[in-house]
N, C-alpha and C positions, 0 to 999 in steps of 0.2 A: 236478912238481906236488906240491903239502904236503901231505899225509892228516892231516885235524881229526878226532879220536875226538868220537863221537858225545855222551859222557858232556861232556865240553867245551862242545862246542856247544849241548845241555843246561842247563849252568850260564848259561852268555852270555845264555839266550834267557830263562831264569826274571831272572834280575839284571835284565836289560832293561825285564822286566814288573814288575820291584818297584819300579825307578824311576818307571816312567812312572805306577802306581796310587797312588806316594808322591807324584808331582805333581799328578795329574790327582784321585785321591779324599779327598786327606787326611782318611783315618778319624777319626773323633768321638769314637764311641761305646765305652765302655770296659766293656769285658765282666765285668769284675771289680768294677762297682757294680752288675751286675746279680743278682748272687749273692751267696750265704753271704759273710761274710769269712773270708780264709786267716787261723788261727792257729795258726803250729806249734808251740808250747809246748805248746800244747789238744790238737790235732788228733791228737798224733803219743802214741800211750801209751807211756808208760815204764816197761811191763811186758807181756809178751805170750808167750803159749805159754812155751816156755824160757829166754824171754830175759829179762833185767834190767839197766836201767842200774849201771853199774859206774861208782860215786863217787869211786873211789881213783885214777881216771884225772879229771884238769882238763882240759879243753883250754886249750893255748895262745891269750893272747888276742893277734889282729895287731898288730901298729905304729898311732901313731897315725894318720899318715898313711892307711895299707890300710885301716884303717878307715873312715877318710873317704869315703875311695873305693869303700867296701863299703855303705856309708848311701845312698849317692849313685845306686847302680847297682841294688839291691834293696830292697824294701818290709820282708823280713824274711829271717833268717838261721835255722837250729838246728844246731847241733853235740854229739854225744854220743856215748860210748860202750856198745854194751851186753855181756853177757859170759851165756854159755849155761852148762848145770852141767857140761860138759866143762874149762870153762875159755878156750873160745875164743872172741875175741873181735871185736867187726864196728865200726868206726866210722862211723857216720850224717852226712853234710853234706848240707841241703836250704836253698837259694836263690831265695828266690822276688819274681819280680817283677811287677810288677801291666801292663808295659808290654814287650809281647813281639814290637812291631810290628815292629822293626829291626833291625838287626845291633849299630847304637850303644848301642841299651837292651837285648838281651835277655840273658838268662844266660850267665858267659864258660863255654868248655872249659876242665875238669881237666888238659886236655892243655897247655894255656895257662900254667895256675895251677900245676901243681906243676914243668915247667920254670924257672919264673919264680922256684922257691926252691930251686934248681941238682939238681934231680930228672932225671935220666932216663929218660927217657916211651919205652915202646916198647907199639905195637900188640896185641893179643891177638887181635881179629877182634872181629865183631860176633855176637851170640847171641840167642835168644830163650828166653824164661822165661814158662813153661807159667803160669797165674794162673787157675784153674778155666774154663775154656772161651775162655781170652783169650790169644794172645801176645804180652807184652811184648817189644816192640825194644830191646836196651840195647847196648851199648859195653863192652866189656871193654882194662885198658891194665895194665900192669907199670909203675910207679914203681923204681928205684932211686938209692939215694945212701948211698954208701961199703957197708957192710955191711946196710943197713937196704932189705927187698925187700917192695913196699905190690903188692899183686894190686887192682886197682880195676873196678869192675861201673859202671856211669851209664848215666841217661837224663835227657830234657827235654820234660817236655809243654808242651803250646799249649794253651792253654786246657782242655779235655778229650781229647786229644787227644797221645801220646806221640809221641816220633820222637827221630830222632839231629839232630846238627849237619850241615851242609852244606847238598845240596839239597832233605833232607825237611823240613826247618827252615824252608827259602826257600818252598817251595812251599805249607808250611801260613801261614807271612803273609802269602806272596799270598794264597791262597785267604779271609785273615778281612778282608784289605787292599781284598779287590776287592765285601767288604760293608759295606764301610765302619764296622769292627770295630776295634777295640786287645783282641787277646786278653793276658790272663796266663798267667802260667805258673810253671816251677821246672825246678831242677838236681837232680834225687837222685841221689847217691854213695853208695856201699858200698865201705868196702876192709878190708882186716885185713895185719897184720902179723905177723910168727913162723910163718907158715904156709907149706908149701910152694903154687904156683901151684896147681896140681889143687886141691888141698885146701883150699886158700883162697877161689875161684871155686864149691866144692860149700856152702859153707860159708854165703856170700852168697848164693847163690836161695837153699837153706833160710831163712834170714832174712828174705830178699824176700818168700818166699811166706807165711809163717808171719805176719809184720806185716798183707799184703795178707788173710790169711784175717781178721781182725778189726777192720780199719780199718772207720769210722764210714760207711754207705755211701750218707750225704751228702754226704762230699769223696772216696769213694776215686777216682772218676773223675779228679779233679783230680790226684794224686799220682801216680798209675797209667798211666793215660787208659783207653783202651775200646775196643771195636769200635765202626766206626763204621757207622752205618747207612747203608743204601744206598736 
């Protein structure tokens, strides 16, 4: 007889449910005309607590192609560096997209994206990041490629609404699927490089938390997300 782990039969039976609400309710309604607009250029301050964007770092701009492809899958991008009076410094990538109903539109995994530029991705565990009476769910992953070692912290919200990739991802589209919803949402990354792992990972919640104590607290939910009421 073949033993199906429970978590398995889990995924089958959420998937199951996302097809048949993508057949049977094709959502309408897009959640993100009903609100503020996201703009991360605005939104996201370029100086906070210790921190300050560091101008002396560019970021590299994609290919043209990735680009196309970066247009095509997100409503908007921001990349930036900030650098504390230590000297250490945190790099910022936020992805956001206005259509988070599916697997095909919603934001790709880090885990994805830095493979895909001969990076190798290994696990750190998932963690939670205290945010004054709120815990944040994020992802913690190790980048490396040749001598160059990237410590990476990420999350993804759904509309107001945080979670990781897999089944909590699957189950917040069903749940906005089966009201006939298109939520938005976004990728926030944090990672730093020169840093040992510990040190790197302490580095990033300081960061995390220090940004979240001053965000505009008309979109912090959106970047963030929130407790959700019961």
């Amino acid at each position: 007889m073949t033993y199906v782990r429970p978590a398995a039969i889990a995924v089958f039976v959420v998937m199951t449910a996302l097809s048949f609400a993508a057949e049977s309710f094709k959502p309408t309604m897009r959640v993100a005309e009903e609100k503020p607009a996201i703009n991360l250029d605005v939104q996201v301050p370029e100086a906070f607590g210790e921190w300050v964007i560091d101008k002396s770092i560019i970021p590299i701009a994609p290919s043209p192609d990735v680009q196309a492809s970066l247009d095509e899958l997100y409503s908007a991008t921001l990349s930036r560096t900030y650098r504390n009076a230590q000297g250490q410094r945190v790099m910022l990538s936020i992805a956001y997209g206005s259509d988070q109903s599916s697997e095909a539109t919603a934001v790709h995994r880090p885990e994805f994206c830095y493979s895909a530029q001969g990076f190798r991705v290994f696990g750190a565990g998932e963690t939670k990041i205290a945010l004054d009476g709120y815990e944040l769910p994020a992802q913690r992953l190790v980048a490396r490629q040749g001598q160059r070692l990237e410590p990476i912290t990420y999350w993804i919200t759904i509309d107001e609404e945080a979670t990781l990739p897999g089944l909590g991802r699957k189950l917040e589209q069903l749940r906005y699927g089966l009201q006939g919803k298109i939520p938005d949402g976004m990728l926030f990354r944090v990672s730093t490089v020169g840093l040992d792992e510990a040190t790197a990972f302490n580095v990033q919640e300081s960061f995390v938390r220090s940004l979240y104590s001053v965000f505009d607290l008309n979109f912090r939910n959106r970047y963030f997300g929130t407790v959700r009421q019961s």
